[in-house]
DRENTOR-474682 format. One record per residue (C-alpha): residue in one letter; x, y, z. Coordinates in steps of 0.001 Angstrom, whole numbers, plus 524288, in hexadecimal, padded with zeros to 5 digits. Layout:
REM residues N
NODE  code  x  y  z
NODE  A  X  Y  Z .
...
***
This chain:
REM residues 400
NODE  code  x  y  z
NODE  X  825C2  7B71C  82E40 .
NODE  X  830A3  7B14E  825A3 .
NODE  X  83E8A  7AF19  82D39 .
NODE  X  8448A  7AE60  82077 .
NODE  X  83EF7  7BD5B  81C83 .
NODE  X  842AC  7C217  82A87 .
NODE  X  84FD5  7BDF8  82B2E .
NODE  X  85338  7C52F  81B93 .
NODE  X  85290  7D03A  8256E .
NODE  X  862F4  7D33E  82734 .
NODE  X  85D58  7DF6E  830FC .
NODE  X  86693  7E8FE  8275D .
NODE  X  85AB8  7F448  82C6D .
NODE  X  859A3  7F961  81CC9 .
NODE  X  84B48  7F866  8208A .
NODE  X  84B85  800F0  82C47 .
NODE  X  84BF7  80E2F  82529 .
NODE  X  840BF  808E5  8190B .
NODE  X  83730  8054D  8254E .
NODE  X  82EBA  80F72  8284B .
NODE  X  82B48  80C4D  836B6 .
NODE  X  83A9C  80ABD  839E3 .
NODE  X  83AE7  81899  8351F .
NODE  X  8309E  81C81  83BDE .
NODE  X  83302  816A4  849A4 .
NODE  X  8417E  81280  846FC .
NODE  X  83F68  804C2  84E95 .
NODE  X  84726  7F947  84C21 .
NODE  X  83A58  7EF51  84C90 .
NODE  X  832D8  7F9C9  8449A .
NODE  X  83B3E  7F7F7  836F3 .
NODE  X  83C0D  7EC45  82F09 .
NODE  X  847F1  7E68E  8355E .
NODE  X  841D6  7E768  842A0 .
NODE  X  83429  7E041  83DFA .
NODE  X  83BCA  7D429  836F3 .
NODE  X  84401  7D37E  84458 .
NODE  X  835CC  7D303  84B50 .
NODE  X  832AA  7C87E  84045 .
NODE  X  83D05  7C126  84504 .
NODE  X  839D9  7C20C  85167 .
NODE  X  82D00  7BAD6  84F8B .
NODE  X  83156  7B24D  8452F .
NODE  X  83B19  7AD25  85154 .
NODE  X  82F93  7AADE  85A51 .
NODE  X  82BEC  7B86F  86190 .
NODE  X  81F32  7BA09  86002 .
NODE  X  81834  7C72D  85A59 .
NODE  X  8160F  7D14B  865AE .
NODE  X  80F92  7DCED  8635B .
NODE  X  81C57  7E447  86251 .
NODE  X  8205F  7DAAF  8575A .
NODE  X  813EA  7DCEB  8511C .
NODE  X  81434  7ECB3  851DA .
NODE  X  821F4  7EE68  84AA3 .
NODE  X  81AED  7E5CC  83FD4 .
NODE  X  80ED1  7EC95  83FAF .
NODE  X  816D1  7F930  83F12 .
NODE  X  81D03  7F4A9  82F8B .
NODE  X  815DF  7FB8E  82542 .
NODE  X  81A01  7F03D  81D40 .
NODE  X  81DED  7FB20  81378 .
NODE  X  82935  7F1F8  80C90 .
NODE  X  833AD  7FD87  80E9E .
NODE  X  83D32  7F482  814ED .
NODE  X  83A51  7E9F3  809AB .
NODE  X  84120  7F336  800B0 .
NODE  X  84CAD  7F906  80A9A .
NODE  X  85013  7EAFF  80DAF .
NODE  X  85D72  7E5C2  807CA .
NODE  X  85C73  7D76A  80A55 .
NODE  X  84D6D  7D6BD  8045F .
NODE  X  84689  7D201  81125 .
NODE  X  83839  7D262  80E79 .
NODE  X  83370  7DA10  8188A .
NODE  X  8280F  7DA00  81133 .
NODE  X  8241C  7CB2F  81286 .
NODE  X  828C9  7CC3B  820F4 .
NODE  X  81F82  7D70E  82602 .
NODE  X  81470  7D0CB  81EE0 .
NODE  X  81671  7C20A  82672 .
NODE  X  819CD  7CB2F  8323D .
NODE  X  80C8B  7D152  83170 .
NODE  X  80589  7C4E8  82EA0 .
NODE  X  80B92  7C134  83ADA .
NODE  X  807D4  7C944  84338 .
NODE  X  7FA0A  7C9FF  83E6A .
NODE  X  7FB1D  7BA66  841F7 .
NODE  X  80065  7BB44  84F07 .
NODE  X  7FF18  7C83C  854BF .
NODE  X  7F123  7CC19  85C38 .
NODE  X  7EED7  7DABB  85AFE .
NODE  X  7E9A1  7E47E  86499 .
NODE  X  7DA24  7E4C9  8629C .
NODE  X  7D845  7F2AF  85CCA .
NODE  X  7E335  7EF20  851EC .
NODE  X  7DD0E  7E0C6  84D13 .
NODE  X  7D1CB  7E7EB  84C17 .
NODE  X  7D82F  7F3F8  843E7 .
NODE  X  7DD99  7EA09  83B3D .
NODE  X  7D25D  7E205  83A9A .
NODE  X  7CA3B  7EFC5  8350E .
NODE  X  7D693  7F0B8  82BBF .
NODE  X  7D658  7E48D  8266D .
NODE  X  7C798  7E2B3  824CB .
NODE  X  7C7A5  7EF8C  81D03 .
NODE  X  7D147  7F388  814BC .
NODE  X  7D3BB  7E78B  80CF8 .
NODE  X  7C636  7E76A  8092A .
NODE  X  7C12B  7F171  7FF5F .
NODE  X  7B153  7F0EB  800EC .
NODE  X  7B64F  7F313  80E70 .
NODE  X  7BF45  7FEC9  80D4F .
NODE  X  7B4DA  80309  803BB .
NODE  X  7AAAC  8057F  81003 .
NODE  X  7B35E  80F7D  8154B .
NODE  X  7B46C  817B8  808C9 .
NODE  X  7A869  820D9  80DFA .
NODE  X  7ADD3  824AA  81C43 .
NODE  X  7BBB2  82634  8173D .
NODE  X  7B9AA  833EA  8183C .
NODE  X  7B51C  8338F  825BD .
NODE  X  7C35B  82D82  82A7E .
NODE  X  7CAD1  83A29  82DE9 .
NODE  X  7BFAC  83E60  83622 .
NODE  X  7BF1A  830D7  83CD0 .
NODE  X  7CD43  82FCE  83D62 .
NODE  X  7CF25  836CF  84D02 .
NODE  X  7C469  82CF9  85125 .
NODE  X  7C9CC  82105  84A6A .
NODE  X  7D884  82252  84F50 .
NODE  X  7D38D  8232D  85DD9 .
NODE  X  7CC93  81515  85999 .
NODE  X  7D8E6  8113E  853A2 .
NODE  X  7E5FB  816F9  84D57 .
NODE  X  7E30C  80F70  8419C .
NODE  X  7D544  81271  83FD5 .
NODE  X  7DB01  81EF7  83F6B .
NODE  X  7E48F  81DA9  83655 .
NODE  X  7DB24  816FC  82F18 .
NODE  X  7D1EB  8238B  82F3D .
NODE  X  7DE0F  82BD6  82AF1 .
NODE  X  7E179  825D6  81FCD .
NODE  X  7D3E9  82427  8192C .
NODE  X  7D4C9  82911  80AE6 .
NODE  X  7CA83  8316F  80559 .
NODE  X  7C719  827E7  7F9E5 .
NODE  X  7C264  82D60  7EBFC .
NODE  X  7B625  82690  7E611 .
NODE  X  7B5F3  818A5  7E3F7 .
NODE  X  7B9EA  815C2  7D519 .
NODE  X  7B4F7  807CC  7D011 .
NODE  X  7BE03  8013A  7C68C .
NODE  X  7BA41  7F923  7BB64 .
NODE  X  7BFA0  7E997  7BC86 .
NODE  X  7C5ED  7ED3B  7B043 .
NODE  X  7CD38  7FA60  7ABA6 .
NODE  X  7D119  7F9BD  79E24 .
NODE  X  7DE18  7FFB9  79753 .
NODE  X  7DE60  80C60  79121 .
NODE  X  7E50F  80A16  7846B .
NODE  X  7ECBB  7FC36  7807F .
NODE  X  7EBE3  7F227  78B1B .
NODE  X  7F8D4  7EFE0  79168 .
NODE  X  7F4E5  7E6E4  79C32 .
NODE  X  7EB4B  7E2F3  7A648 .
NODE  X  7EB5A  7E529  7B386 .
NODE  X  7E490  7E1B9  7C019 .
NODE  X  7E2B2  7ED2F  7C9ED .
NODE  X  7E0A8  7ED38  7D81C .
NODE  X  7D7E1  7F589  7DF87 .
NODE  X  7D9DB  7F1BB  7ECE1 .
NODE  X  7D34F  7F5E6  7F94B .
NODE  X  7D8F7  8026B  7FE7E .
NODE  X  7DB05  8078A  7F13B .
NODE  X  7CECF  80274  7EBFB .
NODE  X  7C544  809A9  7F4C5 .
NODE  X  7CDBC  81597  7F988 .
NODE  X  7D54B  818FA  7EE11 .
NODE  X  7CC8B  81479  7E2AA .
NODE  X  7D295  81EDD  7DA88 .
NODE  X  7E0E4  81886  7DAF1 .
NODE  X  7D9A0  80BB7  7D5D2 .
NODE  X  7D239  8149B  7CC4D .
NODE  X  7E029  81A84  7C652 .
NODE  X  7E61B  80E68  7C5FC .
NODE  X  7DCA0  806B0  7BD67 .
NODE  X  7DE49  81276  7B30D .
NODE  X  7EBB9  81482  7B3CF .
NODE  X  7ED62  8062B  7B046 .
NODE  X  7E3DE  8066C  7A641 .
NODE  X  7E83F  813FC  79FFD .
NODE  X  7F62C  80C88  79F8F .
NODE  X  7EEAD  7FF9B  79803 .
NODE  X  7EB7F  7F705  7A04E .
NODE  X  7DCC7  7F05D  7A3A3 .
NODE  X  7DBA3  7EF4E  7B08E .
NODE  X  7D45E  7E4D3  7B696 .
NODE  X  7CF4C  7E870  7C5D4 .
NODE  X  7C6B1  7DD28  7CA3A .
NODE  X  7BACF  7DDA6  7D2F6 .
NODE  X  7BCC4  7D741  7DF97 .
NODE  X  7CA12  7DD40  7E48B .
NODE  X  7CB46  7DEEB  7F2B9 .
NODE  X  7D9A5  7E202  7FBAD .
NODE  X  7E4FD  7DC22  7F5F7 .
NODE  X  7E954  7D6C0  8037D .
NODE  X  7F4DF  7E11F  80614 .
NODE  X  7EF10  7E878  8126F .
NODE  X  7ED68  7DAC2  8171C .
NODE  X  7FB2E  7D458  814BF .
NODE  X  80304  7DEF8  8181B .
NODE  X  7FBCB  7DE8E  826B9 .
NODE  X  7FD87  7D048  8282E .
NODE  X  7F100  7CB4C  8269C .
NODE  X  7F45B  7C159  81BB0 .
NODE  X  7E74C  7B8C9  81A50 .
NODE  X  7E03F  7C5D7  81802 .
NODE  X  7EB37  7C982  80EF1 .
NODE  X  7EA40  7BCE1  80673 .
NODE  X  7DB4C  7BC63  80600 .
NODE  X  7DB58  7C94A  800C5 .
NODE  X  7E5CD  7C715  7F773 .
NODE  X  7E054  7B9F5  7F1E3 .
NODE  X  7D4E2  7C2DF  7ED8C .
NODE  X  7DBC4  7CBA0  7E72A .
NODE  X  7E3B6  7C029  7E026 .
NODE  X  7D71C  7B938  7DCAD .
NODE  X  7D002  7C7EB  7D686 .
NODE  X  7DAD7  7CABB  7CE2C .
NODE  X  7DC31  7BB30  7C967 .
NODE  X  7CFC0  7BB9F  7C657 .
NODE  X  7D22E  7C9FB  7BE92 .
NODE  X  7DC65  7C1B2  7B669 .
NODE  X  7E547  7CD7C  7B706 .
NODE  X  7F627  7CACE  7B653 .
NODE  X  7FA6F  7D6EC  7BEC5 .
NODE  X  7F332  7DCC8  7C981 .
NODE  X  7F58B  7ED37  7CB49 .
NODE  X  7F60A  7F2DD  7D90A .
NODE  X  7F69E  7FFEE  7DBC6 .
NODE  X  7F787  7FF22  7EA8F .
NODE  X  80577  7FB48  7EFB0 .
NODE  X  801AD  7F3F5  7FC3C .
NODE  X  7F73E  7EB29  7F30C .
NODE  X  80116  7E941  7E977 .
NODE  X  80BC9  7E5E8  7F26B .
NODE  X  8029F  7DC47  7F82A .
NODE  X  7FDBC  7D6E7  7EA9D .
NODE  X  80C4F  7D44C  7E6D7 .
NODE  X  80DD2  7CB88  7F1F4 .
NODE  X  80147  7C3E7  7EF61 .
NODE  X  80A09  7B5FE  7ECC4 .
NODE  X  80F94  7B6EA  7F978 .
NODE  X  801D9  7B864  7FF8F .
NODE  X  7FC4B  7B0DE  7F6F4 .
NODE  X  80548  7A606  7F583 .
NODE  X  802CB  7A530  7E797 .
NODE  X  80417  7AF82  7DC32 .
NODE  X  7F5F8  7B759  7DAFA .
NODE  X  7F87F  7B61D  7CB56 .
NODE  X  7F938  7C443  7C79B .
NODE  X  803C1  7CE87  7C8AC .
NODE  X  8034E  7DBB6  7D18B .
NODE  X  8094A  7E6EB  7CCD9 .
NODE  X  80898  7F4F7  7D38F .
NODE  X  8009E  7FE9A  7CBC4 .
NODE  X  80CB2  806C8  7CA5F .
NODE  X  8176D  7FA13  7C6CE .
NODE  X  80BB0  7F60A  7BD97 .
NODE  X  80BFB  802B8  7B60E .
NODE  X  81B04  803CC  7B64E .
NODE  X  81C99  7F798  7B084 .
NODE  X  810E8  7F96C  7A4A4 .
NODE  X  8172E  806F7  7A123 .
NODE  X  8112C  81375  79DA9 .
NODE  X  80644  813A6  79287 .
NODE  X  7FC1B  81DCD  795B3 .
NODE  X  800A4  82C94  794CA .
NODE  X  80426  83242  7A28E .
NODE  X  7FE5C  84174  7A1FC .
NODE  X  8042A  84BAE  7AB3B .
NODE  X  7FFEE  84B42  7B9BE .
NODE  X  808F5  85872  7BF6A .
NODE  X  8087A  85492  7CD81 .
NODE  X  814B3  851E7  7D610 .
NODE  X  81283  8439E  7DDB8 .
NODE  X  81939  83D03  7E8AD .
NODE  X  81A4C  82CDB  7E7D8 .
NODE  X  818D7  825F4  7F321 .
NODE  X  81E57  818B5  7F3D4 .
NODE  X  814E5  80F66  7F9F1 .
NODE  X  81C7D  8048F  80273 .
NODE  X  8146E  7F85B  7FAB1 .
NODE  X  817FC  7FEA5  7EEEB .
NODE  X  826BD  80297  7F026 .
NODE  X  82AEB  7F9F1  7F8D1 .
NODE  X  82256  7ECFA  7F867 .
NODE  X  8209A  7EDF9  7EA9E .
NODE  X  82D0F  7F3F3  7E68A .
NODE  X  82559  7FEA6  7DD23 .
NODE  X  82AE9  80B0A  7DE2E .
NODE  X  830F6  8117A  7D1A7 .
NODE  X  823FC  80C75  7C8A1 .
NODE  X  81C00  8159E  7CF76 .
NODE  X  82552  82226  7CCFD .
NODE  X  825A0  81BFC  7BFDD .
NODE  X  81942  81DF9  7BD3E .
NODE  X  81634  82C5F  7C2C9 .
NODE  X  8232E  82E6A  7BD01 .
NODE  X  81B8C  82EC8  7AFC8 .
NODE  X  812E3  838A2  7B1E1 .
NODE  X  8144B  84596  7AD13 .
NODE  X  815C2  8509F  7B4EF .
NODE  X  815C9  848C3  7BFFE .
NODE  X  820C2  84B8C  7CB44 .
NODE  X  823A5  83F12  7D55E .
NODE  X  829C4  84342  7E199 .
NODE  X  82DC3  8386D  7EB3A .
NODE  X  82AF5  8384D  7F957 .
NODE  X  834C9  83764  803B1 .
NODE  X  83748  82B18  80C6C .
NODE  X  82F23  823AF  7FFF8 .
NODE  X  83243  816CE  804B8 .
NODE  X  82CD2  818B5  81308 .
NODE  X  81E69  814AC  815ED .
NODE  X  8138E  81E0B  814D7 .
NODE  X  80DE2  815BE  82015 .
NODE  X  8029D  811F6  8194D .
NODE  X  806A5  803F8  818DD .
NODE  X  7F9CB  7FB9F  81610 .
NODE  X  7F18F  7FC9E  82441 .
NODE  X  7FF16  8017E  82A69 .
NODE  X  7F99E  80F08  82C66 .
NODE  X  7ED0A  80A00  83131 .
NODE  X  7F518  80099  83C17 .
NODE  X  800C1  80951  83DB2 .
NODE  X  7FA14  816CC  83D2C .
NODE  X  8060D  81C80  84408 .
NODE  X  80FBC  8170F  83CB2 .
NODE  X  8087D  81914  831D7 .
NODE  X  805E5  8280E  8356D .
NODE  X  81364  82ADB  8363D .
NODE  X  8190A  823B1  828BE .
NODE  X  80DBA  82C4E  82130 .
NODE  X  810B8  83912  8280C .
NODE  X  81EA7  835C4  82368 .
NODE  X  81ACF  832ED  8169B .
NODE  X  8126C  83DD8  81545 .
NODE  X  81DBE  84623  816E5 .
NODE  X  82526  840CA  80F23 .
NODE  X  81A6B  841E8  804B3 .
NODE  X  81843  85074  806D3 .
NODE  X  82759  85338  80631 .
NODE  X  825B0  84F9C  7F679 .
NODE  X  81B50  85ABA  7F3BC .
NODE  X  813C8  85156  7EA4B .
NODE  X  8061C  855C4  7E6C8 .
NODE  X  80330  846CE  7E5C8 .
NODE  X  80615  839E8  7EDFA .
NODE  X  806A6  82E82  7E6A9 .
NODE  X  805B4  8216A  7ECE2 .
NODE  X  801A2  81451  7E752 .
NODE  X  7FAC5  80CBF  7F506 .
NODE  X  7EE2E  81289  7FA7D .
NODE  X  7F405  81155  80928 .
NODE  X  8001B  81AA9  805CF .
NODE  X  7F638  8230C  800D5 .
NODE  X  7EDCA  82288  80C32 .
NODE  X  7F883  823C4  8151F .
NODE  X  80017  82F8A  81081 .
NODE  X  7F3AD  83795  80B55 .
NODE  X  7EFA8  8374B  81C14 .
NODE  X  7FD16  838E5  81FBD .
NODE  X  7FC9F  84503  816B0 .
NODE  X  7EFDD  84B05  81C5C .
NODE  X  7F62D  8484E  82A9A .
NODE  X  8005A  850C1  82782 .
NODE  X  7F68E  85C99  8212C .
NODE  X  7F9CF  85A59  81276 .
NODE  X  7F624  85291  80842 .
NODE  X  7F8BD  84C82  7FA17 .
NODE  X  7F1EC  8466C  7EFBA .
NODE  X  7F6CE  8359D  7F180 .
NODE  X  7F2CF  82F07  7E3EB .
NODE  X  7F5A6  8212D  7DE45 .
NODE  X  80052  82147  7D37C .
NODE  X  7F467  81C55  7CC5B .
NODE  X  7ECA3  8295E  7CE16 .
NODE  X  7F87D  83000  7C989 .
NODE  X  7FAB4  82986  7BD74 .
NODE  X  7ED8D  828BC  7B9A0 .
NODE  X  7EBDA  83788  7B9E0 .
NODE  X  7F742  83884  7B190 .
NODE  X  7F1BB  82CE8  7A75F .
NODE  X  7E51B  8337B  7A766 .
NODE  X  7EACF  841BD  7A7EF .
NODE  X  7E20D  846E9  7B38C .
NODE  X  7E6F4  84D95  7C13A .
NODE  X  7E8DE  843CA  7CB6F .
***
């Protein structure tokens, strides 16, 4: 933990109303201001009790504070060396090592997540017997997606029409074997707006569920892969089109200590920045946009996005309330913090209903996850799509 980071904290409490467990349990070591006074704390020579270690395992690490915060204290950077931390130093309870262990031997590893594809639609049915073994088996079982077909990509999509640049494209893990389709929609969109996109063999987790829970060997291991697939690609700019990867990806100096030789752009920045080419066809459906923390508020990407449904003919963007709060979703948060996590989606939820959108539209598979359960919890339900899916319908001039 840096002393110089903690102490750009002036404790004005800007952050307190941004953080969503402050507003959920209103406590002092809960918020932002309250966890960098616990940093402190250790930094000065009290060691991490399992109290200490609680009110940081409660942050979502959503970033909300990063952008309330007047005096630009990376709260960011801090969470991530508190976390780190605390993985170090801190023995856990046996039941929750081995939780994590399952989590972290899984989900950042495709061919793994890939063996689970077949029983997915066993998990609500399971779901009563796995929450007695564990809440976040549970939660685990709750959230399980009902994933479409696998779709294999070509390494190489070419441009529709003149060439107007050339792209590298992530897959990623979660997206990559439960939401093939966003990957799918994404490679055309790109190409019907001229570029060739290059997706090379070999891609595996981009390190983000890894570095945002402290567990930074993993983290770099996996990221030094990813560095060394797309270097070996040859491509200049990287597109994401999952905010907690890309969020990740952006930092890869700092983990890396050395610039992985490429740019990453968000699928959305990426297109903002290219401009329009292909003709956008009417899609007449009213959507809500939901602001997903790594995008808004770790990346800063918030108006491209509107931008870009903006375009669309016919199409009607309503916003949903308390947009800046956490869906809960938060990486593994709602798999380690299934209460917490429970009661930031039920919120959301609402707040997503409220708009009377035929359509969610988020752009990170765990937002999507997170509010479509929190949605069938509370007896309703909405179509969630990628901004990809969206404006690939309206390129190609099919229903979404």
């Amino acid at each position: 933990m840096d002393p110089e980071l903690i102490d750009d904290c002036v404790h004005c409490g800007f952050c307190l109303p941004s953080c969503p467990t402050y507003v959920l349990w209103g406590e002092e070591m809960d918020s932002p201001r309250g966890r960098i006074h616990l940093m402190g704390q250790h930094v000065g020579g009290t060691p991490v009790t399992p109290e200490m270690a609680g009110h940081f395992d409660a942050c979502l690490g959503c970033m909300a504070c990063v952008t309330a915060c007047p005096s630009g204290v990376r709260y960011d950077r801090l969470i991530e060396q508190t976390r780190a931390e605390v993985e170090r130093v801190h023995v856990r309870e046996p039941r929750e090592r081995a939780v994590r262990g399952l989590v972290f031997s899984l989900f950042p590893y495709p061919r793994r997540l890939r063996l689970l594809r077949p029983g997915l639609g066993l998990a609500e049915r399971m779901r009563p017997f796995l929450e007695r073994v564990h809440p976040s088996l549970g939660a685990m079982a709750a959230l399980a997606p009902r994933p479409g077909p696998r779709q294999r990509l070509p390494r190489l999509v070419r441009a529709r029409g003149p060439r107007r640049a050339v792209v590298g494209m992530l897959t990623g893990c979660v997206q990559g074997e439960f939401f093939p389709q966003v990957n799918a929609a994404t490679a055309r969109v790109l190409a019907l707006e001229g570029c060739d996109v290059v997706i090379p063999a070999g891609q595996g987790c981009c390190g983000a569920l890894s570095v945002h829970s402290g567990r930074a060997d993993q983290a770099r291991r996996l990221a030094r892969r990813t560095v060394a697939v797309f270097r070996r690609a040859g491509v200049r700019t990287v597109v994401v089109n999952a905010a907690g990867c890309g969020s990740s990806m952006k930092e890869y100096g700092e983990l890396l200590g050395a610039d992985p030789g490429f740019r990453v752009v968000d699928l959305s920045e990426f297109l903002a920045e290219l401009g329009p080419a292909a003709t956008r066809h009417p899609l007449p459906l009213t959507v809500a946009y939901h602001d997903a923390c790594h995008l808004a508020h770790a990346q800063g990407v918030r108006a491209q996005p509107r931008a870009l449904l903006a375009q669309i003919p016919e199409l009607e963007v309503r916003e949903v309330p308390e947009a800046a709060i956490c869906c809960g979703s938060a990486g593994t948060y709602n798999i380690f913090q299934p209460e917490a996590a429970r009661d930031l989606g039920d919120r959301k939820a609402e707040g997503v209903a409220a708009t009377g959108a035929e359509v969610l539209v988020s752009a990170n598979p765990g937002c999507t996850m997170q509010i479509a359960a929190a949605m069938r919890r509370a007896g309703g339900s909405i179509r969630v799509a990628h901004t990809a899916e969206v404006l690939d319908a309206s390129l190609r001039g099919v229903s979404l």
